[in-house]
N, C-alpha and C positions, 0 to 999 in steps of 0.2 A: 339283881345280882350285885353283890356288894367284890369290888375287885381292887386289884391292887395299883394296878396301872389301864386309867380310862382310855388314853388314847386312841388303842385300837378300834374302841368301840364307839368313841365320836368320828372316828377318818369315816367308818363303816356306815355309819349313820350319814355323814356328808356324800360319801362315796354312792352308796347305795339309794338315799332317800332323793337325793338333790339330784342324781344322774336318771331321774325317772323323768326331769323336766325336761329332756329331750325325746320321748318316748312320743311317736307323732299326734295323739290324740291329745295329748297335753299342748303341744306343739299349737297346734289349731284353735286349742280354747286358747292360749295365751297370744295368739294375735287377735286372737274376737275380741278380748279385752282390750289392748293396745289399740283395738282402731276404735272405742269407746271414748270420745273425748270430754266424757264427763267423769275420766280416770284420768287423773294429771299425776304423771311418775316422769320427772323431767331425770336426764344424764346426771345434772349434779347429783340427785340425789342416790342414782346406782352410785355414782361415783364415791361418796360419802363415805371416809371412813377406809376409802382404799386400801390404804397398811395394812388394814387388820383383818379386813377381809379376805385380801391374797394370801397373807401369812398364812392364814388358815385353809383359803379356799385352794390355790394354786399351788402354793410351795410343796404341799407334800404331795400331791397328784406330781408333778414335776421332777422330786425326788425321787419317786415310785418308779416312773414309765422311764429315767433314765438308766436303777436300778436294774429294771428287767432288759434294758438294752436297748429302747425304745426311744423317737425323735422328741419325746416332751413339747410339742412344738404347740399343741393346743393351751397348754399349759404357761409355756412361756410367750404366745403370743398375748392370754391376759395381763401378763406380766407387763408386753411391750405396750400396749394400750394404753396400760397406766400412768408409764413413762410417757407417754404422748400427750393425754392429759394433764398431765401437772407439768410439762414441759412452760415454761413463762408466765406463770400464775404467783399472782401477789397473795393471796387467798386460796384457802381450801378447807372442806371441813372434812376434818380427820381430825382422832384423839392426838394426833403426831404431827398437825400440820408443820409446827417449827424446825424439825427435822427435816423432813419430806421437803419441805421449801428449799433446805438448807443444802441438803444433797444433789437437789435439782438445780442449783445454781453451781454446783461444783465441777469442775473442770472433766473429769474422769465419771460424768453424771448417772448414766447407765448401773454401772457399779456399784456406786453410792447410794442410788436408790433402792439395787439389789440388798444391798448391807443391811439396809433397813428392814428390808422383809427375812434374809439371813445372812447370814455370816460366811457361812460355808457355800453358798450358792457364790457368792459373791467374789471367792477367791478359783473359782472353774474360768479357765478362760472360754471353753466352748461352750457355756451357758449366756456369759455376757457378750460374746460375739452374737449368740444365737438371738438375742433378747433386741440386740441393737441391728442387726438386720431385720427385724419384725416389727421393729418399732420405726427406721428407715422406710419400711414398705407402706405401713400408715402413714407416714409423715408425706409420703407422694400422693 
């Protein structure tokens, strides 16, 4: 089907296809693998690429569930993760690390790394509170 505006049909695609990985039979096979250590899938390399992934994977879930009125909190706890991760990293691999570095060292850091993934998230104060207490509860 040839359309005009894809988006909804990649959310639907990410939404629909990727939210089957939580589905408990999946669940099951994907720690049979995991405890396979002749499968090496190290943190950094989920981590990989961060920006691009949340922008896509988390922000509109996030957007979504706050739309409908809803805590976003699974959403923005990815979010805080990430912020924990790149927290005091000289290094990262991401298409953006220069940024991502850059906002991570910036004073108002939560925010800035919000900015990165959007704009408009970034300027919610009860998003960036919510992001930075989630990301506080990692950090303990």
């Amino acid at each position: 089907m040839f359309v005009e505006d894809l988006e909804p049909f990649e959310r639907r695609k990410l939404w629909l296809l990727n939210g089957a990985h939580s589905l408990p039979a999946y669940r099951e096979a994907l720690l049979e693998r995991f405890e396979n250590p002749r499968i090496r899938h190290s943190l950094a390399q989920i981590a990989g690429d961060g920006s691009t992934k949340l922008q896509m994977r988390a922000v509109p879930v996030l957007k979504a569930e706050r739309s409908a009125g809803r805590s976003s909190e699974a959403a923005a706890r990815m979010i805080a993760a990430w912020t924990v991760y790149v927290d005091g990293r000289d290094e990262l691999s991401d298409s953006r690390a220069e940024q991502v570095l850059e906002a991570s060292r910036s004073e108002d850091r939560i925010r800035a790394l919000v900015g990165l993934l959007d704009a408009q998230l970034a300027e919610q104060p009860e998003v960036i509170e919510q992001i930075t207490d989630l990301a506080q509860a990692l950090s303990d």
